[in-house]
N, CA, C and O atoms as a GROMACS GRO file, in nm:
protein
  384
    1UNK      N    1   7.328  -5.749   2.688
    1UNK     CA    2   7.301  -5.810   2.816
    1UNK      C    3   7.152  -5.834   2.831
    1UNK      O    4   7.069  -5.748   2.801
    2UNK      N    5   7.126  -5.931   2.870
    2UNK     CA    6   6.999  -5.961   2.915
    2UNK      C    7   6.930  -5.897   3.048
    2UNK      O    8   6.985  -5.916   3.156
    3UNK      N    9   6.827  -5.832   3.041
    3UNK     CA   10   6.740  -5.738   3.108
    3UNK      C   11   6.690  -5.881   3.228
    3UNK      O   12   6.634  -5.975   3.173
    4UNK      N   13   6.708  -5.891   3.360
    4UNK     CA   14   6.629  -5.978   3.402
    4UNK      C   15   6.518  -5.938   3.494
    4UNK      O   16   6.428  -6.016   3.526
    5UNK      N   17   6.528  -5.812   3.537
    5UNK     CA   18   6.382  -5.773   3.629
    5UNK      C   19   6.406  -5.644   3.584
    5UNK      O   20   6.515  -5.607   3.539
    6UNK      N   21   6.265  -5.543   3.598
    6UNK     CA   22   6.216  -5.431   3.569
    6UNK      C   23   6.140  -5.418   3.647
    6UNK      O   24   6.041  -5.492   3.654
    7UNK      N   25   6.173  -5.282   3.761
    7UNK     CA   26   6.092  -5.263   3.870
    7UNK      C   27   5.937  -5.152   3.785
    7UNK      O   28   5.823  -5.200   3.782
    8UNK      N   29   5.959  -5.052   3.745
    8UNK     CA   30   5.884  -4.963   3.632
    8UNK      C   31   5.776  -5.041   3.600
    8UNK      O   32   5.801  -5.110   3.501
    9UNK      N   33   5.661  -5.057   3.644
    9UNK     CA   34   5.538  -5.133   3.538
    9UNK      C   35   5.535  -5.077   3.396
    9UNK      O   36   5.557  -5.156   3.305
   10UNK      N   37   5.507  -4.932   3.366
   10UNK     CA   38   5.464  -4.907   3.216
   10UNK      C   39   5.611  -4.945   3.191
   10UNK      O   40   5.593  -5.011   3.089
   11UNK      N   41   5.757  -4.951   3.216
   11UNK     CA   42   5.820  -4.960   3.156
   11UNK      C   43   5.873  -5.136   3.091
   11UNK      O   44   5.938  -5.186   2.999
   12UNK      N   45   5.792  -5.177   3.213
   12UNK     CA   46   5.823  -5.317   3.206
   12UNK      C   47   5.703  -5.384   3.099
   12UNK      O   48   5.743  -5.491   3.052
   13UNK      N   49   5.597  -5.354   3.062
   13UNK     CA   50   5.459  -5.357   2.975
   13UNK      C   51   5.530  -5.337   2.816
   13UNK      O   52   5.494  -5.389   2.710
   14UNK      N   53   5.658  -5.228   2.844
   14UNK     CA   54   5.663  -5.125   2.755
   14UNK      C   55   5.801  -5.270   2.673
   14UNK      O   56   5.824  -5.284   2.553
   15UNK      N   57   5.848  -5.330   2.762
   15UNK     CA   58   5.968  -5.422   2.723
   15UNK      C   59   5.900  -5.533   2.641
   15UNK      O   60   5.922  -5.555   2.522
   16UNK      N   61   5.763  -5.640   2.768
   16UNK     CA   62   5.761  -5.688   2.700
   16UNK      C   63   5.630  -5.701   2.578
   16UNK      O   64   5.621  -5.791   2.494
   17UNK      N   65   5.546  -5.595   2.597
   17UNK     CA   66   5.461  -5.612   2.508
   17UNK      C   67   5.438  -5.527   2.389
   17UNK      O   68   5.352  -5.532   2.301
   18UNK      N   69   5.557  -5.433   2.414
   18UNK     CA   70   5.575  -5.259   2.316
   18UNK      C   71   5.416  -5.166   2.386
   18UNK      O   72   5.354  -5.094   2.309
   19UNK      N   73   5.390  -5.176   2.470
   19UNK     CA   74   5.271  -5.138   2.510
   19UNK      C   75   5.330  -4.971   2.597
   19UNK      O   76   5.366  -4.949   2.713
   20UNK      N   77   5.317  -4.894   2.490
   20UNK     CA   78   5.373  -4.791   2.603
   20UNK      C   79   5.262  -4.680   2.629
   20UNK      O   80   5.290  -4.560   2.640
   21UNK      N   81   5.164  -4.720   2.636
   21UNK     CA   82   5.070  -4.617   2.730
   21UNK      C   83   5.095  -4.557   2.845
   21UNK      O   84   5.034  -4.452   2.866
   22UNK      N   85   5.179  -4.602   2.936
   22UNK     CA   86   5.256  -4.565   3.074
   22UNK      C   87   5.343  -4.440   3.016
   22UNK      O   88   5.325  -4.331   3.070
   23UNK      N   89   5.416  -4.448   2.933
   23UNK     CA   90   5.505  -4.360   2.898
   23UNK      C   91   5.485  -4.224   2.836
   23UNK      O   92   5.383  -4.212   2.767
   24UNK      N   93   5.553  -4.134   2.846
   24UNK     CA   94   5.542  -3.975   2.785
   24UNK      C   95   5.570  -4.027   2.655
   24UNK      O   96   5.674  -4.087   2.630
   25UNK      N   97   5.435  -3.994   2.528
   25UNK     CA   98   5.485  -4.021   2.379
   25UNK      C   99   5.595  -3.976   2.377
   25UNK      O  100   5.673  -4.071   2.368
   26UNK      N  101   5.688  -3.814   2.383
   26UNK     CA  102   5.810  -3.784   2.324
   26UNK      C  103   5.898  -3.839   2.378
   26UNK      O  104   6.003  -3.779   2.359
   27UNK      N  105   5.911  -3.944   2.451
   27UNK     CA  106   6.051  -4.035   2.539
   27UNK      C  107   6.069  -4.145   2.420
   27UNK      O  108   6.169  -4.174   2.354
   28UNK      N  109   5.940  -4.194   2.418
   28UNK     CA  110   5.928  -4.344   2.386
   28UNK      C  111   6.005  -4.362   2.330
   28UNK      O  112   6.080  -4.450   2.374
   29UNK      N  113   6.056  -4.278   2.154
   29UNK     CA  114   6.177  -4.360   2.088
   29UNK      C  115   6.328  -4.325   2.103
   29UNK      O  116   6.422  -4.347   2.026
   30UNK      N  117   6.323  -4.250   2.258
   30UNK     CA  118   6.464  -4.246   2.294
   30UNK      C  119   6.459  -4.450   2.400
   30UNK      O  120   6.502  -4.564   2.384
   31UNK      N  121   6.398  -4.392   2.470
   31UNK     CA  122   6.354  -4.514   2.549
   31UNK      C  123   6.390  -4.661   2.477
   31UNK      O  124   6.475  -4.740   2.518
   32UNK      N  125   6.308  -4.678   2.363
   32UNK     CA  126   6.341  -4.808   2.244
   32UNK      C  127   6.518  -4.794   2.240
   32UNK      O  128   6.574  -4.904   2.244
   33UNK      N  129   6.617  -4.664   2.230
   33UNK     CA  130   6.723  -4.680   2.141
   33UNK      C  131   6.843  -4.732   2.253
   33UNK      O  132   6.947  -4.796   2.234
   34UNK      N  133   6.760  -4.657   2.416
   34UNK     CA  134   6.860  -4.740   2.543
   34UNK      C  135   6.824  -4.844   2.530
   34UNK      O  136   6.913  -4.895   2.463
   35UNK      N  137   6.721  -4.948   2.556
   35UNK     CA  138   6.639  -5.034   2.561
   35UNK      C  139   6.754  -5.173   2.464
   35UNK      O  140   6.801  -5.282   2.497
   36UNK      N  141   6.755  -5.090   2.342
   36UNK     CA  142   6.777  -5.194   2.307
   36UNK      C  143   6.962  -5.180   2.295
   36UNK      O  144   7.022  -5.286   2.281
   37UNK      N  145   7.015  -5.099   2.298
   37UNK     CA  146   7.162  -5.037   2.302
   37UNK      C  147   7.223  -5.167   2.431
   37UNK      O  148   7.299  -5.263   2.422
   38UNK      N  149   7.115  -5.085   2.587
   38UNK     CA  150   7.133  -5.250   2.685
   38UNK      C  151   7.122  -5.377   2.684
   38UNK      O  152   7.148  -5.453   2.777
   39UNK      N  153   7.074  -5.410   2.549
   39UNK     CA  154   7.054  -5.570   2.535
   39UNK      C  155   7.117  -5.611   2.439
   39UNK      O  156   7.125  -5.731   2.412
   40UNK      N  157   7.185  -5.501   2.358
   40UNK     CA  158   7.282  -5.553   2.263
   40UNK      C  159   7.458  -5.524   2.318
   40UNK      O  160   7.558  -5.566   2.261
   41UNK      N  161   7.453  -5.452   2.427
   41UNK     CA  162   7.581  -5.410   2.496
   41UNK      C  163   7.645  -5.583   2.545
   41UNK      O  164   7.584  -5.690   2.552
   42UNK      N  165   7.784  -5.550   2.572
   42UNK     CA  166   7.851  -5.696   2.642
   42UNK      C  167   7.910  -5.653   2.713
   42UNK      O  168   7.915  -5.736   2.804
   43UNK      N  169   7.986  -5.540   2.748
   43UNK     CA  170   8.079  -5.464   2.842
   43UNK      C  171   7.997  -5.380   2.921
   43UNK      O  172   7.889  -5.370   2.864
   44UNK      N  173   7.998  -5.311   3.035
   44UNK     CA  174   7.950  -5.216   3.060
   44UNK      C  175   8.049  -5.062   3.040
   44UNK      O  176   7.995  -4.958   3.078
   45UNK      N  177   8.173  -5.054   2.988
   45UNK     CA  178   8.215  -4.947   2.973
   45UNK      C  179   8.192  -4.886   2.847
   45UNK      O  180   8.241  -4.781   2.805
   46UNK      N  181   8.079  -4.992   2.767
   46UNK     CA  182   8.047  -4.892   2.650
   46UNK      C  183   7.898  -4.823   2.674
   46UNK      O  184   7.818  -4.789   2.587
   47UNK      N  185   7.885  -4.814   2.797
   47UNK     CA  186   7.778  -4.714   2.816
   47UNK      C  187   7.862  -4.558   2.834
   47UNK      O  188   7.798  -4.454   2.850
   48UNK      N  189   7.975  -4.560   2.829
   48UNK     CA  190   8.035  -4.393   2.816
   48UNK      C  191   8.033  -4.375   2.642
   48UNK      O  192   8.055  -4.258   2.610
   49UNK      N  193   8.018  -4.440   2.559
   49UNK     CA  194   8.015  -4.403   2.434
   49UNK      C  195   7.924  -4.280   2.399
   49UNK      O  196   7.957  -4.193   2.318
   50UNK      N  197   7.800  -4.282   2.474
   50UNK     CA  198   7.691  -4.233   2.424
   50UNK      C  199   7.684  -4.078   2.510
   50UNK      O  200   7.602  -4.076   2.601
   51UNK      N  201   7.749  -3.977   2.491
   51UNK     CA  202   7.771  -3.878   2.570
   51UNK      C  203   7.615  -3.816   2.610
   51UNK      O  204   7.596  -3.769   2.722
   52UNK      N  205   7.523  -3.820   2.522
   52UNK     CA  206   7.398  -3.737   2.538
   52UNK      C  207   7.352  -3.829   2.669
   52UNK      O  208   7.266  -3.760   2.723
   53UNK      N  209   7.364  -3.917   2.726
   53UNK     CA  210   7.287  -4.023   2.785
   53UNK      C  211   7.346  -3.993   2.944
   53UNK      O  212   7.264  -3.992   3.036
   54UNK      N  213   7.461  -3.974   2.965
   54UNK     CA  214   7.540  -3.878   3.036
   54UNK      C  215   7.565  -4.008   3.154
   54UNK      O  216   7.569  -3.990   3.276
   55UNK      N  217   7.574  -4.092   3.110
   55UNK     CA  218   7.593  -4.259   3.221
   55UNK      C  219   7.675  -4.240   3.316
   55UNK      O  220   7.785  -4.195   3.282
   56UNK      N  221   7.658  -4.262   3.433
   56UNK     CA  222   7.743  -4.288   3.553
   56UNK      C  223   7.669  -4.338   3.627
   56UNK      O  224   7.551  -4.367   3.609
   57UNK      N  225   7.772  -4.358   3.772
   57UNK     CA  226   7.713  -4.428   3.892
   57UNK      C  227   7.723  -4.413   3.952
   57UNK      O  228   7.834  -4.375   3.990
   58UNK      N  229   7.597  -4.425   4.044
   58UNK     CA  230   7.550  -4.349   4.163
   58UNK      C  231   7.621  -4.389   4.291
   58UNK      O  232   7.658  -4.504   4.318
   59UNK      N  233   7.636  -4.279   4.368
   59UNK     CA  234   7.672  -4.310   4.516
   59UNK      C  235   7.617  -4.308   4.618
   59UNK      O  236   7.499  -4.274   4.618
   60UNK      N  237   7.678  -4.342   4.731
   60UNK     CA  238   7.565  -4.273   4.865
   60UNK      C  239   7.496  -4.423   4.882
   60UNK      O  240   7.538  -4.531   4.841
   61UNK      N  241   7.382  -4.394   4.954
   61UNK     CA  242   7.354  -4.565   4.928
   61UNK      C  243   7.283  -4.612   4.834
   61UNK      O  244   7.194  -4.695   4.858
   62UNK      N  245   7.308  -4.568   4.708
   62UNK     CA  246   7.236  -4.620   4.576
   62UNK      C  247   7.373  -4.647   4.482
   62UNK      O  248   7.377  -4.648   4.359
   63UNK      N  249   7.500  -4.671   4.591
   63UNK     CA  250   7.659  -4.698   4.488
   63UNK      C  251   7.646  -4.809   4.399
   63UNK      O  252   7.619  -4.921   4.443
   64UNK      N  253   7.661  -4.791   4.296
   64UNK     CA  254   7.682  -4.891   4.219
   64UNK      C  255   7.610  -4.943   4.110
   64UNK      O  256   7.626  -5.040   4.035
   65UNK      N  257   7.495  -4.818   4.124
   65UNK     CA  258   7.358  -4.809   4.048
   65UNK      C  259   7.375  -4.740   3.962
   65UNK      O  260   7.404  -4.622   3.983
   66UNK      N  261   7.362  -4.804   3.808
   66UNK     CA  262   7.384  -4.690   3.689
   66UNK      C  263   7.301  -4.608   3.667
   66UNK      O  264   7.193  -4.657   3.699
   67UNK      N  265   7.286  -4.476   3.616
   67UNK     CA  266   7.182  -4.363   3.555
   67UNK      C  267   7.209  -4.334   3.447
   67UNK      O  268   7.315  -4.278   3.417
   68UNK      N  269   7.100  -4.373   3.351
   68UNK     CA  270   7.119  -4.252   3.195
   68UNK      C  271   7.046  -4.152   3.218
   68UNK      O  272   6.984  -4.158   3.324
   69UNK      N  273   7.028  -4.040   3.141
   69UNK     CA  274   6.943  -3.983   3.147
   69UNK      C  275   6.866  -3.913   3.037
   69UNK      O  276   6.917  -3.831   2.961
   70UNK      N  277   6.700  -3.961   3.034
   70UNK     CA  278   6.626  -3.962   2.945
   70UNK      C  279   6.562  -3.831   2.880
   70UNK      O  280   6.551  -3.800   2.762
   71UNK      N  281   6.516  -3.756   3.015
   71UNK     CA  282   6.476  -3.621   3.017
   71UNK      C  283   6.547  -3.540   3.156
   71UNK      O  284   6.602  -3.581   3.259
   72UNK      N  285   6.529  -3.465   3.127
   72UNK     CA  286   6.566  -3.331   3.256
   72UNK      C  287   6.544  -3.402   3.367
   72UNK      O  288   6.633  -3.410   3.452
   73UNK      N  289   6.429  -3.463   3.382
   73UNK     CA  290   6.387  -3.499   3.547
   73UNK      C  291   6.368  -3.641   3.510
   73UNK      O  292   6.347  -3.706   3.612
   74UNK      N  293   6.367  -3.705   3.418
   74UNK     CA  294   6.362  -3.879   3.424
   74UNK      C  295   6.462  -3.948   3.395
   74UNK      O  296   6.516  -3.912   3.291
   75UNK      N  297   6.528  -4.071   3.467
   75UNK     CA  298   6.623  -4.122   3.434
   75UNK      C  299   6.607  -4.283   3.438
   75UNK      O  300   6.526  -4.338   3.513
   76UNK      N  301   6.690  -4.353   3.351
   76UNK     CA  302   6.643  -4.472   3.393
   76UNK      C  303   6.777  -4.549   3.448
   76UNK      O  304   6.884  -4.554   3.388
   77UNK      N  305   6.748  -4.609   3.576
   77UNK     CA  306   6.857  -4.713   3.657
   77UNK      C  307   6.868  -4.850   3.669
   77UNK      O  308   6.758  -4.904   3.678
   78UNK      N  309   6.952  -4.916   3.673
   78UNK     CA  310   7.014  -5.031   3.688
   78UNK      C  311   7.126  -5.075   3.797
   78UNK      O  312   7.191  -5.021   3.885
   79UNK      N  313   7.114  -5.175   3.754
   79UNK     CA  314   7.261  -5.258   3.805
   79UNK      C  315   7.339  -5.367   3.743
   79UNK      O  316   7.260  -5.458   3.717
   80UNK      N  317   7.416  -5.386   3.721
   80UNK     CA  318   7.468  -5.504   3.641
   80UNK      C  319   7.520  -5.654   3.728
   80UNK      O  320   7.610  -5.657   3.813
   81UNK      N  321   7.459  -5.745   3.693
   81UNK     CA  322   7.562  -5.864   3.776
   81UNK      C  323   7.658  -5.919   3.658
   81UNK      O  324   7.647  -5.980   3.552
   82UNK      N  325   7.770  -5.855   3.746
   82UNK     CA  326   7.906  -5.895   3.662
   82UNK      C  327   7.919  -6.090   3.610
   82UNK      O  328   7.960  -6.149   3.511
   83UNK      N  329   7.870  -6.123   3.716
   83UNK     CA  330   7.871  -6.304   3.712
   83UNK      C  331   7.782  -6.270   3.621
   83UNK      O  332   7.828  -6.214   3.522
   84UNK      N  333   7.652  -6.288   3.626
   84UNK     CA  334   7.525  -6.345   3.514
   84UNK      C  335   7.536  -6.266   3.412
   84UNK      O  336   7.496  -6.318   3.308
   85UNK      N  337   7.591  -6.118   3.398
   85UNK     CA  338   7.602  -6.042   3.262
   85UNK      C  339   7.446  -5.986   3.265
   85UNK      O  340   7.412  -5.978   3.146
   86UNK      N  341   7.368  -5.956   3.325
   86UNK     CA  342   7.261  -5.897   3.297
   86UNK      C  343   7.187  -5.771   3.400
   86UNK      O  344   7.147  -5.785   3.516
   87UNK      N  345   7.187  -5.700   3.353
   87UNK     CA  346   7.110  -5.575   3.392
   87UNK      C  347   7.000  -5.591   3.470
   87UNK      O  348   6.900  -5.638   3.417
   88UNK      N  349   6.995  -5.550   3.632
   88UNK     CA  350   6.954  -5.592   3.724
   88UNK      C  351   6.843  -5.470   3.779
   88UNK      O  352   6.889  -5.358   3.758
   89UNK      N  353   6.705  -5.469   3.846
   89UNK     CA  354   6.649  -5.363   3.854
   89UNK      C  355   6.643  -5.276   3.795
   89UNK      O  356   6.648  -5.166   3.850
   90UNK      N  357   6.631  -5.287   3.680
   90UNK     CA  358   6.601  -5.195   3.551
   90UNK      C  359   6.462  -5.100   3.616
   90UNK      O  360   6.356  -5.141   3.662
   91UNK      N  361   6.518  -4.954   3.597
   91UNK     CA  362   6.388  -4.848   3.635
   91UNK      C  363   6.397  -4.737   3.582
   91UNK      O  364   6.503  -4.697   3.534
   92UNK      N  365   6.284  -4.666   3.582
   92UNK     CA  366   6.226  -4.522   3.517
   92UNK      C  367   6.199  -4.473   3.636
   92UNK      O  368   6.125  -4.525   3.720
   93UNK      N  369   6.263  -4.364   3.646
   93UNK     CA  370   6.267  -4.253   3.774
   93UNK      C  371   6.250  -4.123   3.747
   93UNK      O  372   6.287  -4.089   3.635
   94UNK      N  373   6.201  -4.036   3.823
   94UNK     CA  374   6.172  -3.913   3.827
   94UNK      C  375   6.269  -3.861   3.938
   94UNK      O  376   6.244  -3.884   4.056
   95UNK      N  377   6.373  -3.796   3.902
   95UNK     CA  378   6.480  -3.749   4.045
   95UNK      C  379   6.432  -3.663   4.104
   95UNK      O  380   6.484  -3.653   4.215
   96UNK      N  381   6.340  -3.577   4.082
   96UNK     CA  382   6.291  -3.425   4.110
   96UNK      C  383   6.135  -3.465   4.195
   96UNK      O  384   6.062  -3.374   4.237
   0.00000   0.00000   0.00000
């Protein structure tokens, strides 16, 4: 699926220029393996494949918003538009 906005600056630097100074070095090449896992995905139910990543979606008033999760306290979120097929508000979050 095609990535069309990225709220995250270092993460969005990090998409399109590989520029990851924003980022914790030990994420980065988990980061690259979602990164690119989401742009080679076509379904969204093969984001349960990946058990370490622990994917679901959020409720409350953030329903409908996917979470992987990167580290203990960072996660990164989305949304998908089912019409356009692409991954919507792409972000790097700190839940804690």
């Amino acid at each position: 699926m095609k990535i069309r906005n990225v709220s995250h600056k270092g993460l969005r630097r990090f998409i399109e220029d590989d520029n990851a100074a924003a980022l914790q070095p030990a994420v980065v090449p988990r980061l690259r393996r979602m990164l690119s896992f989401l742009q080679d995905m076509e379904r969204e139910e093969e984001l349960h494949t990946v058990p370490g990543w622990r994917a679901h979606r959020l409720t409350g008033d953030r329903k409908g918003v996917w979470s992987l999760s990167v580290t203990k306290n960072w996660r990164i979120t989305f949304r998908i538009d089912p019409v356009e097929r692409q991954i919507v508000d792409l972000d790097y979050e700190d839940y804690h």
